[in-house]
N, C-alpha and C positions, 0 to 999 in steps of 0.2 A: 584458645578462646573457650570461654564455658561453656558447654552442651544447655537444656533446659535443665534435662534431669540435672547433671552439676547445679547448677542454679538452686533448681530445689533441694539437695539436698546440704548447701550451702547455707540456703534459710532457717531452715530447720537446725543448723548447727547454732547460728546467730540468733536463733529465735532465743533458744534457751540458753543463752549464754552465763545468766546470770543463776539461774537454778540449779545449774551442773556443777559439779566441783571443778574449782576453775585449774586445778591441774591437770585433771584428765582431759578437760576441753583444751584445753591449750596445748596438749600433744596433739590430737587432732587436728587442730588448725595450725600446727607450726609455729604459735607464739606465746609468746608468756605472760600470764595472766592473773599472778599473784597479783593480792592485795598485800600494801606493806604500809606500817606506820609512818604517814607522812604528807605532807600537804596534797588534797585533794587538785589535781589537774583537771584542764577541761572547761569549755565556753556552755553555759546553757544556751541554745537560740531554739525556739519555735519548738520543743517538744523535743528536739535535739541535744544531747552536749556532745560538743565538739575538741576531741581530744590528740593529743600530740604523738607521734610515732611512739610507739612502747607505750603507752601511759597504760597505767591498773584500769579499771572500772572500776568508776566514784563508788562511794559504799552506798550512795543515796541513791542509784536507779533500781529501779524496782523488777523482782523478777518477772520470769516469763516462761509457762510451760511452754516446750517443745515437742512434737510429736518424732518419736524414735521410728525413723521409716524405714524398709528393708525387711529383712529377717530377724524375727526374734526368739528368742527362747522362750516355750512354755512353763518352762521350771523357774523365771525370774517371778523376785517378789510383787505383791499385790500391783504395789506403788509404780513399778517399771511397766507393768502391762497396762496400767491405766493409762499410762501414755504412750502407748502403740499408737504407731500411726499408720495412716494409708492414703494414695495419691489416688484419687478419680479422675479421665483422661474423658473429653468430650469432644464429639466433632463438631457440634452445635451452639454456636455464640449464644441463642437464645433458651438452649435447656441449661446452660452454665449460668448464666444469668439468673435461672431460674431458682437456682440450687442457694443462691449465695442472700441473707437474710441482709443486705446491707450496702451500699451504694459500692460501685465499679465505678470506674472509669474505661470508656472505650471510646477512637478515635472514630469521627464521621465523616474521613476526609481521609485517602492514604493516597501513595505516590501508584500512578495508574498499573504499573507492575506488581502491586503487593495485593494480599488475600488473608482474609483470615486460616491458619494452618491448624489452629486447635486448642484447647481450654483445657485446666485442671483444677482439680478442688483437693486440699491435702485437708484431713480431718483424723480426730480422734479415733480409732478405732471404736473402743468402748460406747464414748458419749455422744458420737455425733458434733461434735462438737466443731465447728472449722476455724484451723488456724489459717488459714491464706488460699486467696483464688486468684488464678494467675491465666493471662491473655497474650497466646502468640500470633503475627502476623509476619509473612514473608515473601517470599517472593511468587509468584505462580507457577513456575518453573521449576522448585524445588519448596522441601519442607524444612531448612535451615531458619528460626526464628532470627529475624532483623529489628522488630520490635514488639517490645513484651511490654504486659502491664499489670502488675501487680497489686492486691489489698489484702494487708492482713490486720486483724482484731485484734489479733493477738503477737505483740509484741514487748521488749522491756523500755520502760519508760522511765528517764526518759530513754531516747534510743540513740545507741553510744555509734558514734561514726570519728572513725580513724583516716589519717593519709595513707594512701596507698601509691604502689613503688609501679610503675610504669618503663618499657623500653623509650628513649627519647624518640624515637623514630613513630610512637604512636599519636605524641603530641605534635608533629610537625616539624621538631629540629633533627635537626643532623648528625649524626652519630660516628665517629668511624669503626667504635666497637659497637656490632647489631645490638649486643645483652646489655650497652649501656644504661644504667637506668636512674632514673630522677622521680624522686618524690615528691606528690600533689597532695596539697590541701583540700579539704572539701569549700567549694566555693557559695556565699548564700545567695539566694536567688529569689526572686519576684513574681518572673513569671510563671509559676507553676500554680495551681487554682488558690494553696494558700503559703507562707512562705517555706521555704525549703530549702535543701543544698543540691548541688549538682557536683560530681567527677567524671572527670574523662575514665575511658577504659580504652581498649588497644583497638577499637571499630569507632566508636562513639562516645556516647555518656549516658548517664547512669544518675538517675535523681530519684531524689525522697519528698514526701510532704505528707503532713497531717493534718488530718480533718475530719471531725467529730469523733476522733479517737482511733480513727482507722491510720495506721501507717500506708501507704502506698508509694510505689518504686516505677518508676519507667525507664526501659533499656532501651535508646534508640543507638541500632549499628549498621543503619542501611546508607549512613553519610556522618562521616565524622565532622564536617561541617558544626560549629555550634546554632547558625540558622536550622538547622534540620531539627534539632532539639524543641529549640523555640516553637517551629511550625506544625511540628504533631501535637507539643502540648495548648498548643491555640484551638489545636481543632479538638481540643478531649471536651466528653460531655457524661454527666454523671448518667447510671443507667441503673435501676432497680425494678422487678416486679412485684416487689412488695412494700411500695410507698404508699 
């Protein structure tokens, strides 16, 4: 299971997907990510295109700076340091919220065991600038995030979402080999505030939607249940302190 940090720095690889030289990102992520002469794959839906195991990235999405997070070299050129990045960790739902010039989403309703555990902001070094603010909640017991919620500004549009390769035993069926695995489509959905896709993951699911240009993501893995999905995104309510 992905840690937050994984999470984030999984964003930040997908953020700039398309600004990076798609070979060296595709070592990084394990896949292949040439462009090659030949009929453009892929569904537009909602801000989305929606694309097939392997498929290139259409030439028509548009890029997206990523912030390089971690350690970097002072010796790299201009261009590389301008997009340094850096993660800001908050223990305070309401100084997070404060930081962030543009609508969240936070739920006003959780399951009587869970807590807010803690808030980040990843932004540009240099300009200030914020690519994505991210919301964990878990359990009271522990600091394991069960569901997160994500917005980021700054993504590539439209924003390319693939199937992903799952153990069968995460979806509910039965397996006799545990590493079995079966490949899911992104499925479109309704009910999230506008329309969107949703995938399982190996706790839960995992959704996107867009809305005034902000991509946001929700990871609910406190019930793989897909009613648990439905019922936290019933309870989200936009939240800004700069409306």
């Amino acid at each position: 299971m992905l840690t937050r940090r994984d999470f984030i720095k999984f964003m930040s690889l997908v953020g700039g997907v398309v600004l990076n030289p798609f070979q060296r990102l595709g070592s990084r992520l394990g896949i292949d990510l040439d462009v090659r002469d030949e009929e453009v794959e892929g569904e537009l839906y909602s801000g989305f295109v929606l694309l097939p195991e392997g498929a290139p990235i259409p030439p028509f999405v548009q890029c997206a700076s990523a912030p390089i997070l971690g350690q970097v070299d002072d010796g790299l050129d201009p261009d590389a340091l301008a997009i340094r990045g850096e993660t800001i960790w908050f223990d305070d739902l309401t100084e997070l919220i404060s930081h962030a010039p543009f609508i969240t989403y936070v739920p006003n309703s959780l399951p009587s065991y869970m807590k807010f555990i803690q808030g980040n902001l990843i932004r540009f070094t240099q300009s200030g600038k914020i690519f994505a603010v991210g919301i964990d909640y878990g359990s009271v017991h522990g600091n394991q995030p069960l569901i997160s919620v994500s917005a980021r500004p700054i993504f590539p549009h439209p924003y390319p979402i693939w199937p992903i390769n799952l153990p069968l035993r995460s979806i509910g069926l039965s397996s006799r080999e545990q590493e079995e695995m079966v490949l899911v489509t992104a499925e479109k959905v309704d009910f999230t505030p506008t329309p969107g896709v949703m995938l399982p993951t190996e706790r839960g699911s995992l959704l996107h939607w867009i809305k005034q240009d902000i991509l946001y993501t929700l990871v609910v893995e406190h019930d793989q249940k897909r009613e648990a999905s439905e019922e936290i995104v019933k309870y989200l309510v936009e939240t800004s302190l700069h409306r």
